[in-house]
N, C-alpha and C positions, 0 to 999 in steps of 0.2 A: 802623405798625399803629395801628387808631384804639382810643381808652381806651376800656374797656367800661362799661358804663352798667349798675347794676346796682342801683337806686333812682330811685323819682319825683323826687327830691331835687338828686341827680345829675344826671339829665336835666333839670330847671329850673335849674339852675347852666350850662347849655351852653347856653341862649337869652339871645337880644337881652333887654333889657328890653323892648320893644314888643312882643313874643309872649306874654310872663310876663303881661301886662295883660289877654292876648284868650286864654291856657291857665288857665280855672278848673278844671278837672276835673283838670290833672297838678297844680297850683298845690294845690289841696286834698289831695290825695293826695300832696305833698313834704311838708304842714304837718302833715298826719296821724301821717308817718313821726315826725316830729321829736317827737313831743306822746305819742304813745298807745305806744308802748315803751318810753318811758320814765318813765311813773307809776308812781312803785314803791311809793307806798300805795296804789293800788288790788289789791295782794297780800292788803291786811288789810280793805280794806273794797269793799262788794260795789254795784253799783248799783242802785237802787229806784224806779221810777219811778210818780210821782203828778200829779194835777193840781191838786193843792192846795197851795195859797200855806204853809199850815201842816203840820207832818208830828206826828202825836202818838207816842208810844211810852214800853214801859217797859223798869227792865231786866231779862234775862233770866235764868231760875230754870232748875234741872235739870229735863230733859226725864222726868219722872215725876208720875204720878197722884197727889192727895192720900192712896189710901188703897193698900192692899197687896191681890193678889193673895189670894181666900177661899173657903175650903171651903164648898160652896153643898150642901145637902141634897137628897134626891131634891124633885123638882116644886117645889124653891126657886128663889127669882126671884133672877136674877144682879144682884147692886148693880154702881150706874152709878157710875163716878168720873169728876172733873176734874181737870184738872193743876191745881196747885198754882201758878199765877203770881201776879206783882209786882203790885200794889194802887197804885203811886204812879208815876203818871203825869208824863210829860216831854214838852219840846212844842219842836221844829225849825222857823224858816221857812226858807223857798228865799226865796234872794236873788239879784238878778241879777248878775253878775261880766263883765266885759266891757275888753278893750283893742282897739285899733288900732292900723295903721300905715300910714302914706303913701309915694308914689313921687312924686316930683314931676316937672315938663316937661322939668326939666334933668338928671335921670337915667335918663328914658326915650330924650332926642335924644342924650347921652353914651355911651348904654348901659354905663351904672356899675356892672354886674353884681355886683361885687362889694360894691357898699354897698347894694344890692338883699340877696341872700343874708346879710349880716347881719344886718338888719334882720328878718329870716325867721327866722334862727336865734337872734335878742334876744328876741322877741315866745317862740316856742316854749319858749324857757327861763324867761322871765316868767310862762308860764302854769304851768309843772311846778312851780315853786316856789310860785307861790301858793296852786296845790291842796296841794301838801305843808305848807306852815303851816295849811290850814285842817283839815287833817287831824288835827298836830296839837293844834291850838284844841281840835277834837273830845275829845282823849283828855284834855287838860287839865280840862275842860270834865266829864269823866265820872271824875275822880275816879280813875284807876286808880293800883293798888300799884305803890311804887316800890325797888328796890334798889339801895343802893350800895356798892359794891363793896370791900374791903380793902384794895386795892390799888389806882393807877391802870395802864392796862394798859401805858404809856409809863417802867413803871416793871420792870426785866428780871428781880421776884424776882414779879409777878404772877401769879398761878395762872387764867389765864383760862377752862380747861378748868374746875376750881371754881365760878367763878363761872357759867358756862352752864349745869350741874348743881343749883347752887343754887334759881337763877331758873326753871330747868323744874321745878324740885319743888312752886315755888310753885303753878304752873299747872297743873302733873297733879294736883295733889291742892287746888285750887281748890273753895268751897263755895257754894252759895246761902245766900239768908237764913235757909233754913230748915234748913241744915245738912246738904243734899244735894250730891255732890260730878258737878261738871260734866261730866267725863271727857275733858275737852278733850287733845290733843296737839300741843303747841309745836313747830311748823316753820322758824318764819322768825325770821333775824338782819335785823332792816332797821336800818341803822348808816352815817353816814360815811364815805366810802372811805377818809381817815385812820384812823379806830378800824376797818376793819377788812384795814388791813393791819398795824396795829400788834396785834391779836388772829391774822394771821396768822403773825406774826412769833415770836411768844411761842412758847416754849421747851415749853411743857404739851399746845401744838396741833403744833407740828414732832414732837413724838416721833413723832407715826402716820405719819410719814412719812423711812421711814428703810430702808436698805439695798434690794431691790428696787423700795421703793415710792417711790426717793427722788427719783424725775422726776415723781409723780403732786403733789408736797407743792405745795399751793397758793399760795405766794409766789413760784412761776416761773411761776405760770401769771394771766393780767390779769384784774382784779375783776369787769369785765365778763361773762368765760366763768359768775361767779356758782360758786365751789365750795361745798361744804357744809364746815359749819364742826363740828366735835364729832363729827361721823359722821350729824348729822340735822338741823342747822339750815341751810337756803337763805339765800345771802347775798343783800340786796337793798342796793345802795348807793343813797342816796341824798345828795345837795349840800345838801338842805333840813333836814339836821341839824346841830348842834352835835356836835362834834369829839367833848367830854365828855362825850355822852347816847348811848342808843341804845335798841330793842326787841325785845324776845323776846314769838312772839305766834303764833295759831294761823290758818293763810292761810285768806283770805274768811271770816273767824269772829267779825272784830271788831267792825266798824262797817258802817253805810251811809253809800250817798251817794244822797241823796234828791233827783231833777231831776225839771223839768218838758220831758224829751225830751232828748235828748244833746247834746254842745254842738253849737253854730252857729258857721260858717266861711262869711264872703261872698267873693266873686270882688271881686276890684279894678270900684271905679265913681268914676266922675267925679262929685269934690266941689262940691256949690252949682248941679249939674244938667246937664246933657249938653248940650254945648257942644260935642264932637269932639277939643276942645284940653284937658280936663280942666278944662270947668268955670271959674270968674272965678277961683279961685289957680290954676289949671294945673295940677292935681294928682290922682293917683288913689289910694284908699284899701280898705283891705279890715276887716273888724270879727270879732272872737270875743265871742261872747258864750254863758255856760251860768247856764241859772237852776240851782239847786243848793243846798243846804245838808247839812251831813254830822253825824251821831250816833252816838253808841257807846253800842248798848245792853245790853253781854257784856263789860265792863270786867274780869272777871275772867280776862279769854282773852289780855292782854297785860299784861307787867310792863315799868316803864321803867327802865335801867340807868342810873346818875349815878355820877360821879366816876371816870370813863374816863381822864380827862385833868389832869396835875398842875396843880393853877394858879399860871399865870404872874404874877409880882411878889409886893409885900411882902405 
């Protein structure tokens, strides 16, 4: 019985190299698969798109008018109000971000399939990661509250259930500069898969999972499926964090990402010019490039957790 094919990915892993050169459209659509499912900061930050090299912005204030709601007399003129926003302005460029990768003559006439497909899946992972550190750069960058924790969670007297409750308290009861409070609602764990099977684990979060409910408890079940963590946080793992760190944060509420058009994905072309044989190296290449830069202008809508993790040595 032949294997099912159940991804562009898949299907490009079952050609020659010589067909992976002349399929851009499955070729795009395998690289897609590997890249865009797996951003898991783009939960917190949403995409903007401009055509300016520079992006201005401020940060954001409660969604309320400077004055209150007024008892208006007969044939009195209703007063105009304006919201009350941020006075100090912040300034983003988009920069252009870009890698490649090569095939060369001798893994096209080999058909090396398999150092093709890594290559594929090195690049894809090079790119997840590097939007993830720019990400974030972003929140560094912006100043947000940080907490840390009493405990580390790799320590078995941890109250991790605590500490989730703590850090949403920050955020539900979150205030502008002017003392107006945001009303934001904390949804998303985005954490290392390490810290978050070690918050799995923890004794405070297994209670909910006990007696009939004790095949639901999410440490039998893979990080991937994404269970909720406390009864309301969505788990987002990410590789792009430290072990010791993690966020609690309200989805698409954080940040942007500021591009000039979504990223770019070339088909395989022959290096140094179209020669038939790839070109004076013999080689074909394919390019990503996204112009982009990212800001967080609602620093108050994520809190960073620190001290997750015991530290190792003296």
């Amino acid at each position: 019985m032949a294997d099912v094919i159940n991804s562009a990915f898949d299907a490009l892993s079952e050609l020659p190299v010589a067909e992976i050169l002349e399929a851009p459209e499955l070729f795009e659509a395998a690289v897609e698969e590997l890249i865009d499912g797996e951003q898991a900061y783009k939960t917190l930050f949403r995409p903007y798109n401009t055509d300016q090299t520079v992006v201005k912005y401020t940060e954001d204030t409660a969604p309320e008018l400077d004055d209150e709601v007024q008892i208006v007399p007969e044939f009195g003129e209703i007063p105009v109000s304006d919201p009350l926003g941020s006075t100090e302005e912040k300034y983003k460029s988009i920069d252009k971000y870009a890698v490649g990768i090569r095939i060369s003559d001798e893994q096209k006439r080999r058909n090396l399939r398999n150092e093709v497909q890594k290559e594929l899946l090195a690049r894809a992972r090079t790119i997840r990661i590097g939007n993830g550190k720019a990400a974030l750069a972003a929140l560094a960058e912006a100043n947000i509250e940080e907490y840390a924790v009493a405990l580390a969670w790799d320590n078995p007297d941890a109250d991790v259930r605590e500490d989730f409750g703590l850090v949403t308290d920050l955020i539900l009861g979150a205030t502008d500069a002017n003392g107006r409070m945001f009303g934001y609602q904390p949804n998303i764990f985005w954490a290392n898969p390490v810290t978050i099977n070690r918050a799995m684990r923890n004794k405070t979060i297994k209670s909910d999972f006990v007696g009939d409910m004790a095949s639901e408890n999410p440490i039998f079940k893979k990080i991937s499926q994404n269970p909720l963590l406390g009864g309301y946080l969505q788990v987002v793992p990410d590789l792009t964090l430290p072990v010791g760190e993690a966020y609690i944060g309200v989805e698409q509420a954080v940040g942007f990402e500021a591009q000039n058009g979504a990223p770019e994905l070339t088909p395989f072309y022959e290096e140094g010019g179209n020669s038939g044989i790839g070109g004076p190296a013999m080689s074909w290449r394919s390019d990503y490039v996204h112009f982009r830069g990212m800001f967080v202008p609602s620093n108050k809508a994520i809190v960073k957790l620190t001290g997750l993790a015991t530290p190792v040595g003296p």
